[in-house]
C-alpha positions in Angstrom: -37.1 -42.8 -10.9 -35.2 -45.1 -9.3 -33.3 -42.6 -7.1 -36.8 -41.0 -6.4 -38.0 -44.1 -5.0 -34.1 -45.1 -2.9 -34.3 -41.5 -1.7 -34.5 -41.6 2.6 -36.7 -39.0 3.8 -37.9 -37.9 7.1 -41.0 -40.5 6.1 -38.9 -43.0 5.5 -37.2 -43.0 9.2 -40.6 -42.2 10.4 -42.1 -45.1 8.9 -39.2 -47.5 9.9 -39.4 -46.7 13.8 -43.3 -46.5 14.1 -43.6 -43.0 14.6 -44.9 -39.9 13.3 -43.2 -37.5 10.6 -43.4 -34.5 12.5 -41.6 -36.3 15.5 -38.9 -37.3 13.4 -38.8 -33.5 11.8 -38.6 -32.4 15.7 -35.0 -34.6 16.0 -33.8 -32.4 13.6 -35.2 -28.7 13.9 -37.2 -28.5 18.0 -35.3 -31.7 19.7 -36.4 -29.9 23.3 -40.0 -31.2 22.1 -38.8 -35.0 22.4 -36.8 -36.9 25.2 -33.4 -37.3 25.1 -33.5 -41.1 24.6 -36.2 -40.9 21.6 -34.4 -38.3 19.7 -31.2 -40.3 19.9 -32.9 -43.0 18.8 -33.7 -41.3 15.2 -30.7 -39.9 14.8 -29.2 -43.2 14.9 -31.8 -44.7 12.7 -31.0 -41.6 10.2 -27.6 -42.3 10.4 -28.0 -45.8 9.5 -30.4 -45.0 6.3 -28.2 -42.5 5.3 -29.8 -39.3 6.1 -27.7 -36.3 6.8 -30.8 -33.9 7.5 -34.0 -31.6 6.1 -33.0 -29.8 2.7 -32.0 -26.6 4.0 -33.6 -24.5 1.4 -37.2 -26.7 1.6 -36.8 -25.9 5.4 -36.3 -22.1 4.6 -39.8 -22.2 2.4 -41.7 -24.2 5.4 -40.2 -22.0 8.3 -40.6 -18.9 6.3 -36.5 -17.7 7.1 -33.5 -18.7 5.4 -31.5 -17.4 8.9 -29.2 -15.8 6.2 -28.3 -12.5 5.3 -27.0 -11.2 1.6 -24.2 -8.8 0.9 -24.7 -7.2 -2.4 -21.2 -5.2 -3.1 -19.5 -4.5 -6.5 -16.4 -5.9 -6.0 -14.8 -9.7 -6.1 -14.2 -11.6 -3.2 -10.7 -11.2 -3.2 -11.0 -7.3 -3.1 -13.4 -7.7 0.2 -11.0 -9.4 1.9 -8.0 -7.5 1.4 -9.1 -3.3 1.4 -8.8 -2.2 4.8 -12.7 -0.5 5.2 -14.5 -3.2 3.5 -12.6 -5.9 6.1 -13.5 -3.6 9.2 -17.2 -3.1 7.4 -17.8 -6.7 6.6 -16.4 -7.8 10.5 -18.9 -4.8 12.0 -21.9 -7.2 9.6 -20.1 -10.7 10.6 -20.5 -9.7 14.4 -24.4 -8.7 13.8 -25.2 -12.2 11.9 -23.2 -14.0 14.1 -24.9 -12.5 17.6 -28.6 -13.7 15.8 -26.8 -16.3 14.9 -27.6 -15.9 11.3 -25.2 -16.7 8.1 -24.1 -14.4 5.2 -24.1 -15.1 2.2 -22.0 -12.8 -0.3 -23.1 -11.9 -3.4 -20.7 -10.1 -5.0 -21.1 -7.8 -8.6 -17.7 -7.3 -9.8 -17.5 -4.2 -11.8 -18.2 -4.8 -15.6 -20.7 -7.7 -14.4 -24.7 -7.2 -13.1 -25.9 -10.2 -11.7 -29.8 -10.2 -11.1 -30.2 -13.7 -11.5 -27.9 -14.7 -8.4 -29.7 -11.7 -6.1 -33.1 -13.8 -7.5 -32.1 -17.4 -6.4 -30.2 -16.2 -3.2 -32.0 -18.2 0.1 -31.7 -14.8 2.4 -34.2 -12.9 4.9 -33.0 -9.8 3.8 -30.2 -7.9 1.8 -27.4 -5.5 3.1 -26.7 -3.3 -0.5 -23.1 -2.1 0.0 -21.9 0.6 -2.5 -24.0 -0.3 -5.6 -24.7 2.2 -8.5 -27.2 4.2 -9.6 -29.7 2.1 -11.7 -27.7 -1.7 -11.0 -29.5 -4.5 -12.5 -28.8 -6.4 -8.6 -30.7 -3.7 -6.8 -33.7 -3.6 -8.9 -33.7 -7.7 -8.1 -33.4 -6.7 -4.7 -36.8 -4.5 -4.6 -38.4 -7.2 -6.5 -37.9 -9.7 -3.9 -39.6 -7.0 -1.5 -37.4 -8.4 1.8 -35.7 -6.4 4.3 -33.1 -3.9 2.6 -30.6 -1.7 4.0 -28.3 0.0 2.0 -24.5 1.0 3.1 -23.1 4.6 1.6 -25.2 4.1 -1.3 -27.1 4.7 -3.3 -29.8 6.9 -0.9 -33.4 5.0 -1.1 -36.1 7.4 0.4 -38.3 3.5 1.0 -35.2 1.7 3.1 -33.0 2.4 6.0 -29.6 3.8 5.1 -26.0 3.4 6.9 -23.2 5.9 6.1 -21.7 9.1 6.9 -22.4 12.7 5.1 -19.8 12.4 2.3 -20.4 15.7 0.9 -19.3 17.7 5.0 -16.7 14.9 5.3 -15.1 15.6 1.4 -15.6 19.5 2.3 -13.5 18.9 5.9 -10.5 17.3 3.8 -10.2 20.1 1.5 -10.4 23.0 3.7 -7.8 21.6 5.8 -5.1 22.0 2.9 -6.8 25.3 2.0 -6.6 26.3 5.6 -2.8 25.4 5.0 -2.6 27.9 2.5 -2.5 25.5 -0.1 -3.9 26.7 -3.7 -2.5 24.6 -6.2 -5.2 21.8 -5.5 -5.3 18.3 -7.5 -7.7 15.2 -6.9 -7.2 11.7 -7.2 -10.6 9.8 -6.8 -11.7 6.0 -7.8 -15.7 4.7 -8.3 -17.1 7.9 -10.3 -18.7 5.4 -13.1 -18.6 1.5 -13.6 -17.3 1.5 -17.1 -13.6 0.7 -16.1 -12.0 4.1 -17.7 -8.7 5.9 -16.2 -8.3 8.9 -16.8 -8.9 12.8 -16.4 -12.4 13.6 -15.2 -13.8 16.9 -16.2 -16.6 18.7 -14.5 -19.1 16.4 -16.6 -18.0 13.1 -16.2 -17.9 13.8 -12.1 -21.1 15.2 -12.2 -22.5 12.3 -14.2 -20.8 9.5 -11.7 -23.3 6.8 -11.2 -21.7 6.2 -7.3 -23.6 8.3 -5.1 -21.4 8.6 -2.2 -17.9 9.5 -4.1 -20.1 12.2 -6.7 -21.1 13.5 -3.2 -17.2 13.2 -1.4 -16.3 14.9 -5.0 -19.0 17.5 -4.2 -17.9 17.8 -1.2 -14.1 19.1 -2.1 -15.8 21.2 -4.8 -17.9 23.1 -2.5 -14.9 23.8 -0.1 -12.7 25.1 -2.9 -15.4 27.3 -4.2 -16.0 28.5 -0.8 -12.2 29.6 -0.5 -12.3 31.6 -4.0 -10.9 28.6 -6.3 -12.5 27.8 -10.0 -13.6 24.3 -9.4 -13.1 24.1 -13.0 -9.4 24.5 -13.0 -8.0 21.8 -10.2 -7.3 18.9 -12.1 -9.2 15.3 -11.1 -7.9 11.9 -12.5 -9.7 9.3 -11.9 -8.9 5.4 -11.5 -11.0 2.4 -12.8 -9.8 0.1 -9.6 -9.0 0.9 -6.1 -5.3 0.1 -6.1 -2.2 1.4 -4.8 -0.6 1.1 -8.4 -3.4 2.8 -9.7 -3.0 5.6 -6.6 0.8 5.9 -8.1 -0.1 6.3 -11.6 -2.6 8.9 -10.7 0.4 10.9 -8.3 2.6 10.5 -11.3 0.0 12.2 -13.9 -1.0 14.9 -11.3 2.7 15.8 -10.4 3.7 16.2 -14.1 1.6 19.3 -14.7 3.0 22.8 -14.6 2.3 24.5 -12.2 2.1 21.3 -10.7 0.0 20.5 -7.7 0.9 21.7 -3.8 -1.8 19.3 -2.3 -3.6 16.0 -3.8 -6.8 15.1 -2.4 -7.8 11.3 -2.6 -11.0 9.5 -2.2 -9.7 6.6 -0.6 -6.9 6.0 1.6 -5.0 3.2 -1.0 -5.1 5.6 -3.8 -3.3 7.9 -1.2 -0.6 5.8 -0.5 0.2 5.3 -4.1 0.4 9.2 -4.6 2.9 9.2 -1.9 5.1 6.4 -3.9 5.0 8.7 -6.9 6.4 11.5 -4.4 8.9 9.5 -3.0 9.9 8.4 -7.3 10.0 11.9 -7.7 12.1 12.7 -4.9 9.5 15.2 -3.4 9.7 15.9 0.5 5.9 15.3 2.0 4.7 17.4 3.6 7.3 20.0 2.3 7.1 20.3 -1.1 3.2 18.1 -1.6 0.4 17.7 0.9 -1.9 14.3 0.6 -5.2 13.2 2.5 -6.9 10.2 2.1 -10.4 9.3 3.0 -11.9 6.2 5.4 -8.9 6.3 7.9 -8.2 2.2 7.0 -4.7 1.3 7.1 -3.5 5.3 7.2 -2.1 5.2 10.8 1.1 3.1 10.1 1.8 5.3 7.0 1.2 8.8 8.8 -1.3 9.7 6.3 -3.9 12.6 7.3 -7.2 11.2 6.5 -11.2 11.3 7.3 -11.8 9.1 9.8 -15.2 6.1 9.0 -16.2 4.3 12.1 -16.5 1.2 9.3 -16.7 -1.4 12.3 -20.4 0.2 13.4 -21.4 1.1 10.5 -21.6 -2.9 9.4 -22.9 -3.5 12.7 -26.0 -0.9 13.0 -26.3 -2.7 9.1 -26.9 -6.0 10.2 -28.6 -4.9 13.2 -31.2 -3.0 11.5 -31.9 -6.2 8.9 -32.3 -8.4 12.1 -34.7 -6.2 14.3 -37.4 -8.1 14.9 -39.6 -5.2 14.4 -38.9 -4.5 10.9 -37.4 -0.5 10.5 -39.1 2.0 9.5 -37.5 3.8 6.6 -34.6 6.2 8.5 -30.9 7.3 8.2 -28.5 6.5 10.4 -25.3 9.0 9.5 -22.5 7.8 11.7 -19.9 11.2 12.3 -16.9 11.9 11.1 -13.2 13.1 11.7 -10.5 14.8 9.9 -7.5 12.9 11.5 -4.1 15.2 10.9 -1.0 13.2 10.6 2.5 13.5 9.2 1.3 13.9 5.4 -0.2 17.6 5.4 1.4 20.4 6.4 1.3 24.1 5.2 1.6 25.1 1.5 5.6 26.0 0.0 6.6 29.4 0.1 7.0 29.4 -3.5 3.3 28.3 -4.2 
């Protein structure tokens, strides 16, 4: 009670100078409605009391806008801030907040973890949902707060705008061009089928079952492409990572180049796991593109390393996102599919005589 009754408020500075409340609320949130003099007059009489400004989250409730964004992603902070197309994504949605001159707030659902509560407190005008699930406990706390919402690569919501490319043409681009090469020994390497943390080989099933939306679709895409060319889907081999590392990108290489026959071409859904398939080359002492064709996806990071990959414009895409949340006229429910590019480096080439 007794910091109830010590604590300063605008009242309390209003009371002290003999003016009203909402011209001591004006000092702080429209000081073009007061003079110069008078408004530096109550900031001076704050200071002295103590008062470091309106609660920013009272101020949201009376304005009716937090001037915040959320990011919802399933990763950790860490991971945001060091894979190559979630920086370029989350810069594209910096430089939209920070032209309104909005904030963003992350909210991150690591694998493992689904955390409604935190999408349920969160003082936002709207939600960007970056690669969630199918079914996440976050995005059904995201419709319930019935704010702006537009979703990034997935999953697809008929009711809210949607930012991406068309996985399933882009996944079908990266494996004709090693069929094209006359490569028929086919093997895939792919991370963020399911959320249950499992390495392993995927069988038809258990990729047709994946609760990510965008890779069951890049998956479908290289399916379609080797079916089209005459290949049993059935029989090129797919093992699948719980995390999107490097290491995990080597173990994979190593799994996929110990089978006999073994494997002419590796196709990977992201561009790290790539680069870990090309360490387990180089353990193996295998000449790329000689002996072992590799394409990544996203184009993040591939350049330096000469790696052939599908090329994301990452940067617009998190800038039409934050865009589209910030439009004063709110969207109407539409896709915006950004195209795509098969960039051919140093890491394909045509398939071994021997093949």
């Amino acid at each position: 009670m007794t910091e109830r009754r010590n604590r300063v408020t605008l009242q309390t500075i209003a009371d002290r100078m003999g003016v009203s409340r909402a011209t001591v609320s004006y000092a702080f949130s429209r000081p073009d409605q007061l003079s110069e003099e008078l408004r530096r007059r109550i900031l001076d009489v704050a200071r002295e009391l103590g008062y470091a400004g309106p609660n920013p989250a009272a101020r949201s409730l009376r304005l009716g806008r937090a001037r915040a964004l959320g990011l919802i992603f399933t990763e950790t902070l860490p991971y945001a801030f060091a894979d190559p197309y979630a920086i370029g994504f989350l810069q594209g949605l910096a430089a939209a907040a920070e032209e309104a001159e909005v904030g963003l707030l992350i909210l991150p659902q690591p694998r493992g973890v689904e955390r409604a509560d935190i999408v349920g407190d969160a003082v936002v005008d709207g939600f960007c949902v970056y690669s969630l699930p199918d079914g996440h406990a976050a995005l059904k706390a995201v419709l319930a707060r019935r704010l702006p919402t537009v979703v990034v690569d997935e999953p697809y919501l008929p009711d809210h705008p949607f930012v991406g490319v068309d996985e399933v043409a882009a996944g079908s681009d990266a494996a004709r061009h090693v069929l094209e090469l006359g490569h028929r020994r086919l093997a895939v390497a792919v991370v963020g089928l399911h959320h249950d943390g499992r390495s392993g080989w995927a069988d038809v099933a258990r990729q047709e079952g994946a609760v990510f939306e965008a890779m069951r679709k890049r998956v479908g895409g290289y399916r379609a492409a080797c079916e089209a060319a005459g290949l049993a889907w059935g029989e090129v081999p797919v093992y699948e990572l719980a995390r999107n590392t490097r290491g995990g990108g080597r173990e994979a290489g190593h799994k996929l180049l110990a089978l006999d026959p073994r494997p002419t071409a590796i196709l990977c859904n992201t561009d790290i796991l790539a680069l870990g398939v090309l360490d387990a080359a180089a353990d193996l002492g295998l000449e790329v593109p000689g002996e072992l064709s590799v394409v990544g996806f996203s184009d993040s990071g591939a350049e330096e390393a000469g790696l052939t990959s599908i090329h994301q414009p990452k940067h617009q895409i998190g800038e039409t996102a934050g865009r589209l949340l910030l439009s004063k006229t709110p969207p109407k429910p539409r896709s915006v599919i950004f195209p795509h590019r098969l960039v051919v480096r140093r890491t394909t080439g045509p398939a071994p005589r021997t093949a």
